[in-house]
C-alpha positions as CSV (number, residue, x, y, z in Angstrom):
1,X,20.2,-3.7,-22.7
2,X,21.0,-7.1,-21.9
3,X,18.7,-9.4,-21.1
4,X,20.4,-10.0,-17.2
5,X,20.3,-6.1,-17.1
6,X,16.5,-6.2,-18.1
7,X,15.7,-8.5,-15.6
8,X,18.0,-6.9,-12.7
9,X,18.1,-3.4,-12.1
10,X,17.1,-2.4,-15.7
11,X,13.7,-2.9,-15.2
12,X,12.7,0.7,-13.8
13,X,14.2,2.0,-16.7
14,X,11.3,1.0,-18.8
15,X,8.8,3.2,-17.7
16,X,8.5,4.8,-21.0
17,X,6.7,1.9,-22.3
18,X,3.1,2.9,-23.9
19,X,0.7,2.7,-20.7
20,X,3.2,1.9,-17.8
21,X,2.1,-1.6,-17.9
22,X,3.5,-4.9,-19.8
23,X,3.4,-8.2,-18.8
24,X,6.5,-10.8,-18.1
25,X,6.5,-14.4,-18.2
26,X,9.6,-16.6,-17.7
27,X,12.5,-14.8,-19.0
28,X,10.9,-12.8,-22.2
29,X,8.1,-10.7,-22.2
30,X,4.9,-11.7,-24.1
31,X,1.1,-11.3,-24.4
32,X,-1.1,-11.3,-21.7
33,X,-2.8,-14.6,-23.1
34,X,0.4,-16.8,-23.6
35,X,3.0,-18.6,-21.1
36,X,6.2,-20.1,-20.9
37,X,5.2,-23.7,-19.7
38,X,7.9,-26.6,-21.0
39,X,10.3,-25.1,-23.5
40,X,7.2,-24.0,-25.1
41,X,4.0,-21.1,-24.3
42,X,0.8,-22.5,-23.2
43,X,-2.6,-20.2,-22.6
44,X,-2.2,-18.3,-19.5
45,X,-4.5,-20.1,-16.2
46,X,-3.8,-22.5,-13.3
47,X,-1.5,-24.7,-15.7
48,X,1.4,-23.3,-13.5
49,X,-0.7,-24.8,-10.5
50,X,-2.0,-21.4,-9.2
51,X,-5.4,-19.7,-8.6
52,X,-4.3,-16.3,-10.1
53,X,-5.7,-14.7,-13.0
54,X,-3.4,-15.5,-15.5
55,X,-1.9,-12.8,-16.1
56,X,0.6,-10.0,-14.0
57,X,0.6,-6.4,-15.0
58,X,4.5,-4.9,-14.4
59,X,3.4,-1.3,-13.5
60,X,6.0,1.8,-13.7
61,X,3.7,5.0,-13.8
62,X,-0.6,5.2,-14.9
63,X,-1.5,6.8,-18.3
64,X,-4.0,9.3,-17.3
65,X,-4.3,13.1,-17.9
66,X,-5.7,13.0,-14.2
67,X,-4.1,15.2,-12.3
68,X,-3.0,12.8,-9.4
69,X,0.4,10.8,-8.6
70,X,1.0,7.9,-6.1
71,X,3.2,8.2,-3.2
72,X,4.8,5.1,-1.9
73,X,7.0,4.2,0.8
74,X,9.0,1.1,0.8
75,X,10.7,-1.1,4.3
76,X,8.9,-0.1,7.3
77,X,7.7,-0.1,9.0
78,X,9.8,1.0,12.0
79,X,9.9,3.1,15.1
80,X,10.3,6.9,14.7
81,X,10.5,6.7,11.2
82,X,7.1,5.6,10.0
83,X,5.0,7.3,13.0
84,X,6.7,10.4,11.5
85,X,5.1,9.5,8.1
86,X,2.0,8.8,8.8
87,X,1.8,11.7,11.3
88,X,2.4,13.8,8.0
89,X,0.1,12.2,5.6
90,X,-2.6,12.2,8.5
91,X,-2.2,16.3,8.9
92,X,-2.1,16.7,5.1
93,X,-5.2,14.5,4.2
94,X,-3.2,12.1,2.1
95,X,-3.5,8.7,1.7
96,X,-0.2,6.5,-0.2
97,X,0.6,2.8,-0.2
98,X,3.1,1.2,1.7
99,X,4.8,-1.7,0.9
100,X,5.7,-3.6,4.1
101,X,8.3,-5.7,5.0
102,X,6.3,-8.8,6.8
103,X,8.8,-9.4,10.1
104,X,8.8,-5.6,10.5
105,X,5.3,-5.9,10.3
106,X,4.9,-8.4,12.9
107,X,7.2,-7.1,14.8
108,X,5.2,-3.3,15.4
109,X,1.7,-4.1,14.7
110,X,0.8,-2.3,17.7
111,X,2.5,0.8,16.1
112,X,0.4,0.8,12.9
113,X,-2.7,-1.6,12.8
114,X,-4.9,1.6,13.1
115,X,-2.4,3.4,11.5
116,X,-3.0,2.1,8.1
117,X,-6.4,2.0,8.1
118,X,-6.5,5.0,5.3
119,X,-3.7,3.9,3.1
120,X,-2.9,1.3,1.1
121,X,-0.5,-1.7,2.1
122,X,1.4,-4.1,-0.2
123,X,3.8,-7.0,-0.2
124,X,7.5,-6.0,-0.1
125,X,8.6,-9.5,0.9
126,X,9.0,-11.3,4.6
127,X,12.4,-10.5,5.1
128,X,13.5,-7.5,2.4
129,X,15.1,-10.7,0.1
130,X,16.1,-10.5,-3.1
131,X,13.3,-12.5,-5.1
132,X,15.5,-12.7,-8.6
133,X,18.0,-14.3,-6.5
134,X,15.9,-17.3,-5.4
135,X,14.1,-19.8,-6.5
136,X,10.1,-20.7,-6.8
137,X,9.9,-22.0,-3.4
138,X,11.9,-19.1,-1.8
139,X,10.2,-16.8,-3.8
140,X,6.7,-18.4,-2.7
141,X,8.1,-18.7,1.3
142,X,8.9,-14.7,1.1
143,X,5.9,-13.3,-0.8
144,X,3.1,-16.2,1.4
145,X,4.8,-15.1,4.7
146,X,4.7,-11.3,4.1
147,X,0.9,-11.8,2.8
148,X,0.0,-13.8,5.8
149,X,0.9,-11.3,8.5
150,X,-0.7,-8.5,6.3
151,X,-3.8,-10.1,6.6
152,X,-3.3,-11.0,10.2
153,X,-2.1,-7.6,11.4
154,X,-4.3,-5.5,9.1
155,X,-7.8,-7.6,8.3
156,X,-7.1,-7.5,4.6
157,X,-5.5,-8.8,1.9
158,X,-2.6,-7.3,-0.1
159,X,-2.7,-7.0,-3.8
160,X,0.3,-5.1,-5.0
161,X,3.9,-6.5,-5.1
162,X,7.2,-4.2,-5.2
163,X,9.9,-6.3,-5.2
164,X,13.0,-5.3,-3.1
165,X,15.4,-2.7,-4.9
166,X,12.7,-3.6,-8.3
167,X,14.7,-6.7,-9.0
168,X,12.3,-9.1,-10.9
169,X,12.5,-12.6,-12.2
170,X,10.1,-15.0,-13.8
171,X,9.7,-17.3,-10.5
172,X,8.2,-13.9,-9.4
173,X,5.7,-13.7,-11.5
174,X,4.8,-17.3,-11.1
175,X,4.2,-16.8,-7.3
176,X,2.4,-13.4,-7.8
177,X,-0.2,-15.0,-10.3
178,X,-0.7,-17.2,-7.9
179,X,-1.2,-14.7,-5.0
180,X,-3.4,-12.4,-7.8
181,X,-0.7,-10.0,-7.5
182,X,0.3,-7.2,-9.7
183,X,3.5,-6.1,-9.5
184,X,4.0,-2.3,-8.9
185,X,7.7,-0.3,-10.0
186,X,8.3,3.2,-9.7
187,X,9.1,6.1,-12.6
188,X,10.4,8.4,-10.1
189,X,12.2,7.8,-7.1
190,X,13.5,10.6,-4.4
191,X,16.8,11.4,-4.4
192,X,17.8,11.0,-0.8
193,X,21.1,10.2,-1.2
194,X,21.9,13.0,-3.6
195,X,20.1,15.3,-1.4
196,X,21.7,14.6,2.0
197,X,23.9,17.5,2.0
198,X,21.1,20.1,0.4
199,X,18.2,18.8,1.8
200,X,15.8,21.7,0.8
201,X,16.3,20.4,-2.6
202,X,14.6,17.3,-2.6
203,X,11.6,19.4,-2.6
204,X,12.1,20.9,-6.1
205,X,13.8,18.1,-7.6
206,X,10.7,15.9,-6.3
207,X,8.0,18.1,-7.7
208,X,10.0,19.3,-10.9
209,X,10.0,15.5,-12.4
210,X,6.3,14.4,-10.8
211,X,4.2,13.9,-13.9
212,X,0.4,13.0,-13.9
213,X,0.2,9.4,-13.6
214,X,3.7,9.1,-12.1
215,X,4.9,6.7,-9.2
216,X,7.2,7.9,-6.5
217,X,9.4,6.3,-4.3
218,X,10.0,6.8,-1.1
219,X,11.5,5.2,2.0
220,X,10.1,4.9,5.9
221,X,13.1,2.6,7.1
222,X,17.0,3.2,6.1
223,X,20.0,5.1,6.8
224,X,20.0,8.6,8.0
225,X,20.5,9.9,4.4
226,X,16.9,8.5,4.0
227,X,15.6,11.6,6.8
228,X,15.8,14.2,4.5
229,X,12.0,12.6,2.5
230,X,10.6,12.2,5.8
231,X,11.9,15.9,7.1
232,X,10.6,17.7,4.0
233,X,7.8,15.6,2.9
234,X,5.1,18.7,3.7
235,X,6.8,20.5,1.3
236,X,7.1,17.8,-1.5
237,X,2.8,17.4,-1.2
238,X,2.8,21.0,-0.5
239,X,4.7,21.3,-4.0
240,X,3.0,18.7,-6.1
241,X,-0.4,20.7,-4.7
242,X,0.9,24.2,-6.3
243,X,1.7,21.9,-9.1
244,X,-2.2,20.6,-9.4
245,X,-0.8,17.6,-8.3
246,X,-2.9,14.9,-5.9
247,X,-1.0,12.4,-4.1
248,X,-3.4,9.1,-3.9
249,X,-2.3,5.6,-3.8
250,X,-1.5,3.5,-6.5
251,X,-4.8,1.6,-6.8
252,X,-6.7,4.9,-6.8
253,X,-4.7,6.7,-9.7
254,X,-5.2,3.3,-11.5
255,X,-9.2,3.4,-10.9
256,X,-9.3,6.9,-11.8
257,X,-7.3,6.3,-15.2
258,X,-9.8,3.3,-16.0
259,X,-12.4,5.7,-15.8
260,X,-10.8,8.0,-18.2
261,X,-12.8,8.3,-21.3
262,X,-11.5,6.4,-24.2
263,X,-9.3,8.3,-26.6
């Protein structure tokens, strides 16, 4: 894969790597304990002028032979669409993470500020912007903006980045060390599209290709095609559930695979 590829779209198409997690500095992907900084690599810290930690874990799925998978729903949150959601989840007992697009946000606070008390909520950007398309300051304006009126709207902090449609380039890793950000992909994503026409179908295909440890995509904002999650989305936990599957969110299937024991 080319490099451009890698750092595009090519990204979720990694998730095979050992545990799920590497780490991406610049334009090349290193050690945890080394930066780009000048032409050259420099120990990882507030050199690049942040207060982060250093270091950004690129998550695609959890090693863990814990039965559980994360749900997560990307672009709301909206009208109609993400009451539905939630309405679900809240009926099931299930708790997922959502990453919010700040404006939207700001926009229907009333809708979900108690709404989201249970779940989990990260930073999907201000205004649903590319982040590999713009520069450190844009990058910083999108990612501040969106964290602002998380912690405004909802009381707390976000610490979980998906960038919009997984496109990821080193100024985004810049500004999420300095936010103390990790940066969270997917290994599966539902097939709306493909299952527009059949949509009983996005049931099966959903829980066929969950895996423990997996991370699954979903949408609560988006064309009609993107109904068909929301319509059968008792059946997909309903499924995973026969399966032995637990939908949590993504930073409880991480704390349950650090507490695996060591191999």
């Amino acid at each position: 894969m080319s490099r451009r590829g890698l750092m595009r779209g090519g990204l979720a198409g990694l998730g095979g790597a050992a545990a799920g997690i590497a780490v991406l500095r610049g334009r090349e992907w290193i050690g945890p304990d080394r930066l780009p900084l000048d032409g050259g690599y420099a120990p990882a810290g507030n050199e690049l002028g942040g207060q982060g930690r250093g270091a950004v874990s690129v998550l695609w799925h959890v090693r863990t032979e814990q039965p559980l998978v994360a749900l997560t729903f990307d672009d709301g949150p909206a009208p109609d669409w993400t009451p539905r959601v939630l309405d679900t989840l809240d009926r099931l007992d299930v708790a997922a993470t959502f990453f919010v697009v700040g404006q939207r946000l700001r926009r229907h606070a009333a809708l979900v500020r108690d709404r989201y008390a249970r779940h989990e909520v990260g930073n999907h950007t201000w205004a649903h912007k590319d982040l590999a398309q713009r520069d450190e300051r844009g990058v910083r304006d999108q990612l501040r903006r969106c964290h602002d009126a998380v912690a405004d709207v909802l009381g707390r902090e976000p610490t979980l980045l998906r960038p919009p449609w997984g496109h990821l380039g080193g100024t985004t890793l810049t500004v999420a060390e300095e936010l103390g950000y990790d940066v969270v992909m997917w290994s599966r994503q539902m097939r709306e599209a493909a299952f527009a026409r059949d949509p009983a179908g996005i049931v099966a295909d959903t829980v066929a290709a969950a895996r423990p440890g997996a991370i699954i995509l979903a949408h609560d904002v988006g064309d009609r095609r993107r109904l068909v999650t929301i319509d059968h989305l008792t059946g997909i936990v309903a499924g995973l559930r026969d399966r032995g599957l637990r939908p949590v969110t993504v930073s409880a299937l991480r704390a349950a695979a650090a507490a695996d024991p060591a191999p």
